[in-house]
N, C-alpha and C positions, 0 to 999 in steps of 0.2 A: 504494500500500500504506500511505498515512498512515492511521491511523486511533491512538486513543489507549488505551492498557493498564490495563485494568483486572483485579479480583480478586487473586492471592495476591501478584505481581509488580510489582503498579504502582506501589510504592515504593519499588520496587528504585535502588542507588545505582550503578551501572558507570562501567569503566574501560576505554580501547583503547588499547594502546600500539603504537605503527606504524599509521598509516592508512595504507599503501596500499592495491591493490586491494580487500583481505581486510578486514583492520583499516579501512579508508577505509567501506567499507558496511557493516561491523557498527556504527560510528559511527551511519551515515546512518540506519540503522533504530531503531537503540536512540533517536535522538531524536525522529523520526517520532512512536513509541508512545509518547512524550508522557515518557520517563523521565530522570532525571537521569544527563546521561555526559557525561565529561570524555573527550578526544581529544588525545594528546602524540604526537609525531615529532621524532625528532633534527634534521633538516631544516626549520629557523624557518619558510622559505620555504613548506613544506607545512600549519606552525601557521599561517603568516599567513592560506594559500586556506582553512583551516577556520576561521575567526576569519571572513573574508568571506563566507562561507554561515553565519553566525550559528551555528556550533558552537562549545563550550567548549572552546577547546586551549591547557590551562596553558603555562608555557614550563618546566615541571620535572617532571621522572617525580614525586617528591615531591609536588607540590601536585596532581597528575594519581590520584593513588591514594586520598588523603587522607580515611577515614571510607566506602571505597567496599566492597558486599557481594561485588560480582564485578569480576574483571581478566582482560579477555581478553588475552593475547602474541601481537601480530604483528608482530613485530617478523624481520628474516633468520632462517632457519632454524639458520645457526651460534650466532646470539646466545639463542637462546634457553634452556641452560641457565645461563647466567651471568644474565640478566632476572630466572629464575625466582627465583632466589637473592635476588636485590636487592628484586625485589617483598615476598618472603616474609619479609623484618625489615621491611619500610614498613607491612604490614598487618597487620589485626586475627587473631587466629587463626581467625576465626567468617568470614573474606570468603572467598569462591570463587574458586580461580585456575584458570584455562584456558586455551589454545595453537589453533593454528591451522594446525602447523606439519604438512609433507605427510609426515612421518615419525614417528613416536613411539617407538620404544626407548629413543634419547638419551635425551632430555627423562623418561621413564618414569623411567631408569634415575636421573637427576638428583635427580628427586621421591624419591625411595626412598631414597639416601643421605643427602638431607637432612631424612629424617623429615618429608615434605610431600603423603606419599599419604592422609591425612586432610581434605584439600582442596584440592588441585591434582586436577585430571581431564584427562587428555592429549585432544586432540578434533582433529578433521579435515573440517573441511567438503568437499565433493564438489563445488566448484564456483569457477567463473574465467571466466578471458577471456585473451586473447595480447596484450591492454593491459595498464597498469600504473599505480598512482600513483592519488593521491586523487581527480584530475579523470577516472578512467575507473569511479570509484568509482558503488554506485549500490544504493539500498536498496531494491530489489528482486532483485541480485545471488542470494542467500542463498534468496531465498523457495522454501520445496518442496525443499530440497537434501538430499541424506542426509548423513549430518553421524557422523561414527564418533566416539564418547567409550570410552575405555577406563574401565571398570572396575577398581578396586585391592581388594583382598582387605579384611575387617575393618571397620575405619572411617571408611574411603573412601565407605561405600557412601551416607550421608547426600548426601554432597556430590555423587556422582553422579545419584542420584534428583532431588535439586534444579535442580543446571544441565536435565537432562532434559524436566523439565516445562518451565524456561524457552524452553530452544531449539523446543519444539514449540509453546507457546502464541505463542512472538513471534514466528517463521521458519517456522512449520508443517512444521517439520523432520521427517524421516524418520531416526528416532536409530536409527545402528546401533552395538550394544555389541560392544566386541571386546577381547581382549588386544591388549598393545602387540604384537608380533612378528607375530601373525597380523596385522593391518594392514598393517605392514611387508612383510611375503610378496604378501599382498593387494594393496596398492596397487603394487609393482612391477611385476607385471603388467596391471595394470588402468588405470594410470596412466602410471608412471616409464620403462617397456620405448616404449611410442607415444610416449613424447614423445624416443627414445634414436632409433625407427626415422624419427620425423618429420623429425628432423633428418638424419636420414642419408639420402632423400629429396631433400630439399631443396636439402641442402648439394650433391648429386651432381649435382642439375639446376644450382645459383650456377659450379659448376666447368667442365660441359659448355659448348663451344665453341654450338653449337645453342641456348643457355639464352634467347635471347628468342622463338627459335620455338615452343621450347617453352612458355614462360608465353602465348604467342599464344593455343597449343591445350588450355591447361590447364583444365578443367573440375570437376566433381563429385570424381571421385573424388583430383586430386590436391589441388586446394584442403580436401577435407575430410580427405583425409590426412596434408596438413601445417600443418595452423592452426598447432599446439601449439608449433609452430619458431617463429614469431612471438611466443612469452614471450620478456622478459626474459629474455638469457643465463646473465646472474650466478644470477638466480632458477633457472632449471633447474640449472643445475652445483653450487650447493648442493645442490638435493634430489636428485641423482644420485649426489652424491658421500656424503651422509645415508643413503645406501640401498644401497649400493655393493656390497657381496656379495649381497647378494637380489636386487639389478637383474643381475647378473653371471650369477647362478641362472636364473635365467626367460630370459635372454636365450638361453642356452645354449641352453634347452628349445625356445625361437620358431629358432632356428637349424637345428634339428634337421627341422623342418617344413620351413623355407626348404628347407635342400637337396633333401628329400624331393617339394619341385616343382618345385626346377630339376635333379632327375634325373630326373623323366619330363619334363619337357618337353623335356631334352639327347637323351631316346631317343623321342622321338616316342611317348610312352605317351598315348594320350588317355585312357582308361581310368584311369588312375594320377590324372591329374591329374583328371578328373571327379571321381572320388573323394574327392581331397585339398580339392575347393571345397564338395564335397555337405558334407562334417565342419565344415567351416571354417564354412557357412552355417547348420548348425545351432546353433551357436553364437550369432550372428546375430540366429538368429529368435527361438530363446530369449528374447536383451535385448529384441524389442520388443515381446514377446508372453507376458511372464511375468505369472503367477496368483499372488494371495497367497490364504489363507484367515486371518482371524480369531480371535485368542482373548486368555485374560485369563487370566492369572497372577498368583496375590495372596502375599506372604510376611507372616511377621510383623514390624512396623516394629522390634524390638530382636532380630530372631529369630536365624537362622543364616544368617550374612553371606555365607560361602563357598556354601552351594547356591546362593542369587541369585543372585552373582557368576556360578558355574559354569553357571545357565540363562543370561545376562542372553548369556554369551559362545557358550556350543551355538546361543544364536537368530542371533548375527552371521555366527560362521561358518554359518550352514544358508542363508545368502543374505536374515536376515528385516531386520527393523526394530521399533523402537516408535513409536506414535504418540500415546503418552498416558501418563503417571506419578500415578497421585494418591496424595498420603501423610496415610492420617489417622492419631488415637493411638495404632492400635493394628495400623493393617496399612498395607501399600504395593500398590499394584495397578497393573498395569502393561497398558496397550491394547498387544497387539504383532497382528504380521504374519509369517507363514511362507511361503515358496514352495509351490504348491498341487503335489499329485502330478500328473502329467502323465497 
């Protein structure tokens, strides 16, 4: 994916603070496309591995930030309302701050008290690995990923249009806009809840007397059921515990199904459970067999903040995306994607 950036971006100045996984390949790509990025981690030891792949990794958040347009935060998901804070006296008022973080209310709610939803845009990439750390880092990690940026009301809306176009011309990103909290809802199911059952899985097999006949016979469906237990621990338990009523929420709901198959299968219902797989697989086929259809949405570039805002967010929640931002003097236009009717 080297290839070098040109047009509105290619003089873009960034910043990544935490290379790990996250942080580690937005690094690797942001230098790839030929742009100026500096790269800091609290951990010398991980400036020194980006310092030996010829990346710029000041030894100081300060000198790391210094004159830059955008700052991505990957830094732990607890640390990151106190970052945002500390980034937002280092920079210009005119740089783009952004997060990576697998949660966004916090950080939302952080931006908002400290008068920083004018340029701060909470974001979420849709994508990982059960490795960790700079050396599992890789700049193609990111590419094609749906990548959630929140939307803030008013005069947020600049800064979001901006990051937008960046993330789709550099990552060919699939931008989904969302409020923070629908995210939150969103990704505890889609995310936070499999990585809650993955472990509980797995952990049940590490416990069972049986556990190496079992990994003997273990195949598809358990190895793909339990990647996710393979993250870093600390890393899950922050974002579980980041998310912790709404993982609590949804959990409840996937329970309610559990029993609902381990009481026909307690009464011998083949019927019940046929059923409860036919629902469960349409589900399934849906994810690999979804339809978008096309269209384009233009606003006016100083016009009415809140309708945008209020489309940018009915297209997330409807399951869409954008795949294109252009802003000239006088309008904004937006390439999106809808789920097709069925």
């Amino acid at each position: 994916m080297t290839d070098v950036m040109t047009g509105r971006y290619a003089g873009v100045r960034a910043a990544v603070l935490g290379t790990g996984l996250i942080g580690g390949s937005l690094l690797l790509r942001l230098a790839d496309a030929g742009l100026d990025v500096a790269g800091w981690d609290p951990d010398p030891a991980t400036r020194d591995q980006a310092g030996e792949r010829g990346l710029t990794a000041p030894a100081t958040v300060e000198q790391a930030v210094a004159g830059r347009d955008v700052v991505f935060l990957c830094g732990p998901l607890p640390t990151l309302p106190r970052t945002l804070a500390q980034v937002a006296e280092l920079t210009a008022p005119g740089c783009v701050l952004t997060d990576v973080g697998s949660t966004k209310v916090e950080v939302a709610e952080t931006a908002d008290r400290l008068g920083l939803t004018d340029r701060f845009v909470p974001g979420h990439p849709m994508a990982g690995a059960e490795s960790a750390g700079l050396t599992a880092a890789s700049a193609t990690l990111l590419a094609g990923a749906a990548w959630v940026l929140c939307p803030a009301t008013g005069a947020a809306t600049p800064a979001f249009r901006w990051l937008t176009g960046l993330l789709v011309d550099l990552f060919g990103a699939r931008v989904v806009p969302m409020a923070a909290p629908a995210h939150d809802s969103v990704a505890a199911l889609a995310s936070h809840v499999p990585h809650l059952l993955a472990g509980a899985l797995a952990g049940a097999v590490q416990r069972s007397p049986l556990r190496d006949a079992v990994l003997a016979l273990a195949a598809g469906s358990f190895t793909d059921g339990t990647r996710v237990a393979g993250t870093p621990a600390e890393r899950t338990a922050n974002m579980l515990l980041g998310n912790r009523d709404r993982v609590l929420d949804e959990l409840a709901e996937v329970r309610v199904l559990l029993d609902e198959l381990a009481a026909a299968l307690r009464a011998g219902d083949a019927t019940a459970l046929t059923g409860g797989y036919a629902e469960a697989g349409a589900a399934r086929s849906a994810l690999l067999s979804r339809r978008f259809a096309a269209l384009e949405q233009d606003f006016p570039a100083d016009g009415d903040h809140a309708a945008e805002v209020a489309w940018l967010c009915d297209l997330g929640a409807a399951g869409g995306h954008l795949t294109g931002c252009r802003i000239g003097p006088d309008a904004v236009s937006y390439t999106a994607w809808r789920p097709a009717a069925d």
